[in-house]
C-alpha positions as CSV (number, residue, x, y, z in Angstrom):
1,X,-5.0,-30.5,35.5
2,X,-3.0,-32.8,37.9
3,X,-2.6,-31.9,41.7
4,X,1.5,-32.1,42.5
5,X,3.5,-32.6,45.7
6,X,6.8,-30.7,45.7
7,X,9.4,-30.8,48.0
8,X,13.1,-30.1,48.8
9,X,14.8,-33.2,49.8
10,X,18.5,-32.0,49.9
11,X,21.0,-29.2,49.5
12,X,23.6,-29.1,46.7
13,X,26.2,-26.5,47.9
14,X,30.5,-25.9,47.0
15,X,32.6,-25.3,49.8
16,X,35.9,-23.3,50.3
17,X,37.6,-26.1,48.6
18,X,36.0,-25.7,45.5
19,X,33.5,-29.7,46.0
20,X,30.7,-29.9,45.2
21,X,28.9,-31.8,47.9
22,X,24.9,-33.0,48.3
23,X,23.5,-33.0,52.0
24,X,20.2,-34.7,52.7
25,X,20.5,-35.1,56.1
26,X,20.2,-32.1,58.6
27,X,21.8,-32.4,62.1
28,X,22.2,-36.3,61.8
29,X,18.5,-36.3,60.9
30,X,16.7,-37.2,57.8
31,X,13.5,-34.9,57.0
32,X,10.5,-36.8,56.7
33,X,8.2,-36.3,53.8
34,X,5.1,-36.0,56.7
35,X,6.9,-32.6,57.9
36,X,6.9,-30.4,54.5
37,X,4.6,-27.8,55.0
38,X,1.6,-28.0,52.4
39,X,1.4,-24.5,50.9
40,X,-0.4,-24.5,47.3
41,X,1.5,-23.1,44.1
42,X,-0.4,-22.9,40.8
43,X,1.3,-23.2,37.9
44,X,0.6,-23.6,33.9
45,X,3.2,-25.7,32.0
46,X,3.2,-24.7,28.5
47,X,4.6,-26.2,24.9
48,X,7.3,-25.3,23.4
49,X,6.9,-22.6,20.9
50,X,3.2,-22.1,22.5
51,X,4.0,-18.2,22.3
52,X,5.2,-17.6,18.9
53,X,3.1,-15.5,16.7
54,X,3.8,-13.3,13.7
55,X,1.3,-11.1,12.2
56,X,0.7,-10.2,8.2
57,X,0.0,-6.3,8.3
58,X,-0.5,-3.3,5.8
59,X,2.7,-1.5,5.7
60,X,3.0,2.5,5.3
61,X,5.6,1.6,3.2
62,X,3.3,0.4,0.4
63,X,3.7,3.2,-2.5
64,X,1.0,5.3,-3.4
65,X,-0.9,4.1,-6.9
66,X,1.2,6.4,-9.1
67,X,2.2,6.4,-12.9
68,X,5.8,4.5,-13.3
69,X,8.0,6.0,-15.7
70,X,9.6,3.2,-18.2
71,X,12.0,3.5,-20.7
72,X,11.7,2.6,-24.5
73,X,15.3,1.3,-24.9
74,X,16.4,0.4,-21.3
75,X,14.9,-2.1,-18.2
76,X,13.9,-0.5,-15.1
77,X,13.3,-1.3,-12.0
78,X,10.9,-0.3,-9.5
79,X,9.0,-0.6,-6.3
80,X,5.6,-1.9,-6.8
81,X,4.2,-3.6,-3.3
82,X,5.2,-3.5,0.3
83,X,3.9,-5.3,3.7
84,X,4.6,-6.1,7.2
85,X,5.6,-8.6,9.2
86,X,5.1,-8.6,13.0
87,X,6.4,-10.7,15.7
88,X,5.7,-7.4,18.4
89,X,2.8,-10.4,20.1
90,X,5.3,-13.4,20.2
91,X,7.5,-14.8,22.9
92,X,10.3,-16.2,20.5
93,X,12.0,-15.0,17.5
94,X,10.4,-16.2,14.1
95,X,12.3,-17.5,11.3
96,X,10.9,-17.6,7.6
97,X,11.0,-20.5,5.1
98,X,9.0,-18.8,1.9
99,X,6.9,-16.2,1.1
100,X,4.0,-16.5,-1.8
101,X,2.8,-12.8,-3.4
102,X,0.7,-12.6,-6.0
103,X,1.1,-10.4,-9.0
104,X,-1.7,-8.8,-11.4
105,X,-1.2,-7.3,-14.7
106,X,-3.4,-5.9,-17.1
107,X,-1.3,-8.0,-20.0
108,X,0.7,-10.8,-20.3
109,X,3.2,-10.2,-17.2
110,X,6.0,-11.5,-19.4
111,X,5.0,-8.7,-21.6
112,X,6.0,-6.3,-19.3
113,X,8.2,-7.6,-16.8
114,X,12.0,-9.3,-16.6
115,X,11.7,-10.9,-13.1
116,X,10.9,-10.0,-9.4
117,X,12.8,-9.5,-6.3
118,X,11.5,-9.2,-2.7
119,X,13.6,-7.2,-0.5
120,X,13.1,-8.1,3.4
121,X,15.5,-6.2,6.1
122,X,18.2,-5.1,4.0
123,X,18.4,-8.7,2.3
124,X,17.1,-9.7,-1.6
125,X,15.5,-12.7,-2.8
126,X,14.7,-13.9,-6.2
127,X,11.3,-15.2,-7.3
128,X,11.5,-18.9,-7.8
129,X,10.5,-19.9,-11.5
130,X,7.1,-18.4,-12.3
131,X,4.4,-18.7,-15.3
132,X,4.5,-15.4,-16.7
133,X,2.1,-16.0,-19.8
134,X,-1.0,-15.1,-18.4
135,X,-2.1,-11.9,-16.8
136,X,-1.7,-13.2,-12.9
137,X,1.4,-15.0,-11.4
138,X,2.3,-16.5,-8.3
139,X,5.3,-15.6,-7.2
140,X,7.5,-17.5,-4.4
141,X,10.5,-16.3,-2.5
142,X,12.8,-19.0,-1.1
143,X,13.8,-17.4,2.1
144,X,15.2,-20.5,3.9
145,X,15.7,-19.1,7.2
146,X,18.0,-16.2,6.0
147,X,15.6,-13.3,7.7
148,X,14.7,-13.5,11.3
149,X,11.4,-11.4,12.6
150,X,12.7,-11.2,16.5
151,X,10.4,-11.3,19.2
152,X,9.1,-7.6,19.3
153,X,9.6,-6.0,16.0
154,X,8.2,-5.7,12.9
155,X,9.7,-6.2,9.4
156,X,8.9,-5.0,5.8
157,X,8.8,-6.8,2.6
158,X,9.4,-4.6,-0.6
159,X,8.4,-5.9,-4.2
160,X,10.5,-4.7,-6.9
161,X,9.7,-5.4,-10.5
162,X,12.2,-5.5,-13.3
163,X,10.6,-3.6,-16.2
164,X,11.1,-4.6,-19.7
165,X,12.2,-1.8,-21.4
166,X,8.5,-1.1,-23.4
167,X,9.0,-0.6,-27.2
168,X,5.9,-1.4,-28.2
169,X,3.2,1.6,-27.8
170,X,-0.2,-0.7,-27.0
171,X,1.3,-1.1,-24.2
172,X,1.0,2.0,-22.9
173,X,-0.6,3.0,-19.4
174,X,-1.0,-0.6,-18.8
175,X,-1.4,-1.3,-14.9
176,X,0.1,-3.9,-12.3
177,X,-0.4,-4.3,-8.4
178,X,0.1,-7.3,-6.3
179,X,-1.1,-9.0,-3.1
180,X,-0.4,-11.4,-0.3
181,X,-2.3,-13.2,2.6
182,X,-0.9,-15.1,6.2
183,X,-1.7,-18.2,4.0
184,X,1.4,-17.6,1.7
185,X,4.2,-16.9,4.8
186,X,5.3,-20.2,5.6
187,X,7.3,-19.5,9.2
188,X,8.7,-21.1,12.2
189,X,9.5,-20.5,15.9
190,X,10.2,-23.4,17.6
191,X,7.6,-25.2,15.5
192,X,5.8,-24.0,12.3
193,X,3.5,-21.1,13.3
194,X,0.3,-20.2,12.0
195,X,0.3,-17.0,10.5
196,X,-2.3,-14.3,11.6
197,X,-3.5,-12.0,9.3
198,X,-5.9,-10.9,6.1
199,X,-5.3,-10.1,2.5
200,X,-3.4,-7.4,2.0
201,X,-3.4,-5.7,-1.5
202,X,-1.1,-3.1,-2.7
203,X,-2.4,-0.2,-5.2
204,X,-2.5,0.0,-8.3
205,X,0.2,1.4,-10.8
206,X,0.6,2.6,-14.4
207,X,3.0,1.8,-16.5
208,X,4.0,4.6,-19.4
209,X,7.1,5.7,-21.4
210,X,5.5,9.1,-21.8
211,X,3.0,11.1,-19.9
212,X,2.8,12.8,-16.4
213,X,2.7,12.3,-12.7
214,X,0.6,14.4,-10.5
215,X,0.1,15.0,-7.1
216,X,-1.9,16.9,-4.6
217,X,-0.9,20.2,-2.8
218,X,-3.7,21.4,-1.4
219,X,-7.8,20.9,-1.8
220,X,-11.1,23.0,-0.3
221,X,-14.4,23.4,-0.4
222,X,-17.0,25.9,0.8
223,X,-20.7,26.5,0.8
224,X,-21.8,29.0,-1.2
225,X,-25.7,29.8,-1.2
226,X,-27.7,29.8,-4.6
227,X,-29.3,32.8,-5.4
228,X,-31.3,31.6,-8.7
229,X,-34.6,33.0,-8.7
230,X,-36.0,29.4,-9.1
231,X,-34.1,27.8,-6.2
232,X,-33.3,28.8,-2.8
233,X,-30.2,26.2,-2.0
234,X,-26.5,25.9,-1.5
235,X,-24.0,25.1,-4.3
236,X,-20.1,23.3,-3.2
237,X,-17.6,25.7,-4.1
238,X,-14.5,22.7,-4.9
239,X,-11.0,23.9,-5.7
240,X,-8.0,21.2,-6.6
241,X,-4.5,22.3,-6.3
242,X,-2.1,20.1,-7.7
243,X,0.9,19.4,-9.9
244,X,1.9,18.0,-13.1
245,X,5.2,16.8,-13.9
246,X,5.7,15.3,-17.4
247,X,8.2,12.4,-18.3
248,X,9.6,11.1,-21.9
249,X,7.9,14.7,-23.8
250,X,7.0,17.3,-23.5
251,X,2.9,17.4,-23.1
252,X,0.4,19.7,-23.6
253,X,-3.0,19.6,-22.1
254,X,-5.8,21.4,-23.7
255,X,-7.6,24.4,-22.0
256,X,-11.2,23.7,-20.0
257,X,-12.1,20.7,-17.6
258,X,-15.3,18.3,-18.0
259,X,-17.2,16.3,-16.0
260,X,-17.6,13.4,-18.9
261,X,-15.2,11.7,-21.8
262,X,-13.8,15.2,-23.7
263,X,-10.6,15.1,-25.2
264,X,-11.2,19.0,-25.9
265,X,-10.7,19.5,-21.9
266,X,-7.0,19.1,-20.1
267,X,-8.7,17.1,-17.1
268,X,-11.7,15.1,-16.9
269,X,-13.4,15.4,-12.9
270,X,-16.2,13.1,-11.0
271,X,-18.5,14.5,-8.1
272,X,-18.9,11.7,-5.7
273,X,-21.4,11.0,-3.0
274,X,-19.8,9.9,0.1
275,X,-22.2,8.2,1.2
276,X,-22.6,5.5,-1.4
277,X,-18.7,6.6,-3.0
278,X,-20.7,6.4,-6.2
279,X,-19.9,9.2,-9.2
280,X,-23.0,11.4,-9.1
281,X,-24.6,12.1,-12.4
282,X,-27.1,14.6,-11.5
283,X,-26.7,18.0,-10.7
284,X,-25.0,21.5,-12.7
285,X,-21.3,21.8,-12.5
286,X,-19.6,25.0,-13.5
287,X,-15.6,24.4,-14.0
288,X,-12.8,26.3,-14.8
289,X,-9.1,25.4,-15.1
290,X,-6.2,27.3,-15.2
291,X,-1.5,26.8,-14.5
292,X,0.8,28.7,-12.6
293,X,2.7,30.5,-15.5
294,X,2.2,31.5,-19.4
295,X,-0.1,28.7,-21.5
296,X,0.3,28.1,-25.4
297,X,-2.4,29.4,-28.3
298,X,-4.2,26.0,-27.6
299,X,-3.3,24.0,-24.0
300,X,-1.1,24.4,-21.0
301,X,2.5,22.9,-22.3
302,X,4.6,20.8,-19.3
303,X,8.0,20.6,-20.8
304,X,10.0,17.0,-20.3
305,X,11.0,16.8,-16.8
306,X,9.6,20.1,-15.3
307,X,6.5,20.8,-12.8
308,X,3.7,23.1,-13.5
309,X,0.8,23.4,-11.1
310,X,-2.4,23.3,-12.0
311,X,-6.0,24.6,-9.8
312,X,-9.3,23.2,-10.7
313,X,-11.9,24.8,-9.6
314,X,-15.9,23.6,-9.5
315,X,-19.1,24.6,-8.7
316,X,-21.5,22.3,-8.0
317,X,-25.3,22.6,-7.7
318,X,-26.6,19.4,-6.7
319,X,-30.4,18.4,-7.0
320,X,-30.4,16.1,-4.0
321,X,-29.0,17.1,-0.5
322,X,-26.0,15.3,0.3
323,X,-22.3,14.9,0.8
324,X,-20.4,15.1,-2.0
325,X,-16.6,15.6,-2.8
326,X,-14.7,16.2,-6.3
327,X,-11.9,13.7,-7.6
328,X,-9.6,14.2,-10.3
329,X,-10.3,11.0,-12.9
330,X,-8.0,11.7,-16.0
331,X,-5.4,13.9,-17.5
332,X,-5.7,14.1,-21.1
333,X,-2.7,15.7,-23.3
334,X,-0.7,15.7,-26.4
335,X,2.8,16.1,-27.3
336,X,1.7,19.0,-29.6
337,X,-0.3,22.5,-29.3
338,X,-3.0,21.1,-31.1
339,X,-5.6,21.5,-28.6
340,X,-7.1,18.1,-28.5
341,X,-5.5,15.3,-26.9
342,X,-3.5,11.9,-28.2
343,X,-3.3,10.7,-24.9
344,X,-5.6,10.0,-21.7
345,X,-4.1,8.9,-18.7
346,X,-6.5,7.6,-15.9
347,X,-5.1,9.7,-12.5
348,X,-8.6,8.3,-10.2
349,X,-6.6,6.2,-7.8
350,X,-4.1,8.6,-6.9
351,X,-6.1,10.1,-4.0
352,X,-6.6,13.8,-6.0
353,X,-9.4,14.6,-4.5
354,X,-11.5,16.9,-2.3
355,X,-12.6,17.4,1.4
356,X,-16.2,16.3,1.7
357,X,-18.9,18.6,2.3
358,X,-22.9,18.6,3.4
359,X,-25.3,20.7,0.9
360,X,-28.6,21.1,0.5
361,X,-30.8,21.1,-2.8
């Protein structure tokens, strides 16, 4: 740094006259330089812009991996991806110029999908002209300055996709999430600013014209000591409470539950070790599962549009001490009492899952 001298070498003042006048002199007497005292200041001069910042962040926006209902006939539209943008560490309000998001489907994306929209404080952008033949796209949004991230708050960007409507049955319970990273946001302050930030990924989503949607209500699991002659242990008591709410049929999910590919069994579970979040293969599991309400001579029936509720229950008897937890990996149905199901659709990333719990073996 440089050392500076400073000092005051007049006095701009208006009198009652409204002039402006300059005085340098001070009873008849110019100030010499060799009389200013010599107190220090410190001082840091800074660029331009030096302070702008914005931050790419998760958002608790994003939707939960769920199963999107689509129409045979009709497009639809739907929420897919969200993320934040935060300026809450920058000096000076942040303007963006284009945002890049990444799109994954497990088809041909023009398969599946019209177009793309991102929707960023109340205002809606197009995606630019994309490749949609393969089963990735890249996706830009021209935002040209049209959304400002002020200095201090955060924004949210919302991904809509434009369904085709989905005639064509092999395309059933296909999937689609997306993702971004700071090297996609192209922004500015009072120059360009680096963006700060990782990847961030969205879940994952199914896409049917028939089938079910199912969420937790509630979930426990308790110790319960072994009292086989052989072993001297405890088993995990697990018990799932959830719901199932059917869409495009009516859908009927056999009687029983399995730990392994059975289409004779309304839900298909995993045990997983916590420790390594791997499925657990060892071990005797005794399941039961059972609805809210009256069942038909073969399944559980969820008429079109309603909500039954469902509890699975599990005990487990592992053969090495650990901590486990139960998940709910599939629901399996058919649109008839026939006992055996048409239809599996894979429920494992939609968080139905147990508490964790310590046992010995």
């Amino acid at each position: 740094g440089a050392d500076w001298d400073i000092a005051a070498t007049g006095l701009r003042f208006v009198d009652a006259d409204d002039v402006t006048s300059t005085e340098t002199t001070f009873s008849g007497l110019q100030v010499p330089a060799s009389s200013y005292s010599a107190d220090n200041a410190e001082f840091t001069i800074e660029e331009a812009g030096e302070g702008d910042d914005l931050d790419l962040e998760s958002s608790d926006e994003d939707p939960e991996s769920t199963t999107i209902a689509l129409d045979e006939d009709d497009n639809t539209e739907a929420e897919i991806f969200a993320f934040d943008l935060s300026a809450e560490d920058s000096d000076g309000d942040i303007e963006l110029n284009e945002v890049d998001v990444e799109v994954f489907v497990s088809n041909a994306v023009d398969n599946l999908v019209n177009d793309f929209r991102l929707e960023i404080d109340g205002q809606s952008f197009d995606a630019e002209s994309y490749v949609g033949t393969g089963s990735s796209t890249v996706l830009t949004f021209d935002i040209d300055g049209d959304v400002t991230v002020a200095a201090d708050e955060v924004v949210t960007a919302v991904l809509f996709a434009d369904f085709e409507n989905m005639d064509n049955a092999a395309f059933e319970g296909k999937t689609i999430f997306a993702t971004t990273s700071a090297l996609g946001i192209d922004a500015e302050g009072v120059e360009d600013v680096t963006v700060d930030g990782t990847n961030v990924t969205g879940e994952t989503h199914s896409l049917r014209t028939e089938g079910v949607t199912v969420e937790l209500v509630d979930d426990s699991v308790v110790p319960d000591e072994n009292d086989d002659a052989s072993t001297a242990d405890d088993e995990a008591v697990f018990t799932l409470e959830f719901t199932v709410t059917s869409f495009g049929d009516d859908v009927y999910l056999p009687f029983g539950a399995s730990s392994s590919t059975d289409l004779a069994s309304g839900v298909e579970f995993s045990i997983i070790n916590t420790n390594t979040n791997a499925v657990v293969t060892t071990g005797v599991t005794i399941q039961s599962l059972d609805m809210d309400g009256d069942a038909e001579t073969n399944s559980f029936r969820v008429s079109d549009g309603d909500e039954e509720t469902f509890t699975l229950e599990v005990r487990y008897n592992p053969t090495v001490a650990g901590s486990y937890k139960l998940r709910l990996d599939d629901i399996n149905f058919a649109t008839t009492d026939v006992g055996t199901a048409t239809q599996t659709q894979d429920v494992s990333d939609e968080d139905i899952d147990s508490s964790q719990i310590s046992i010995s073996a």
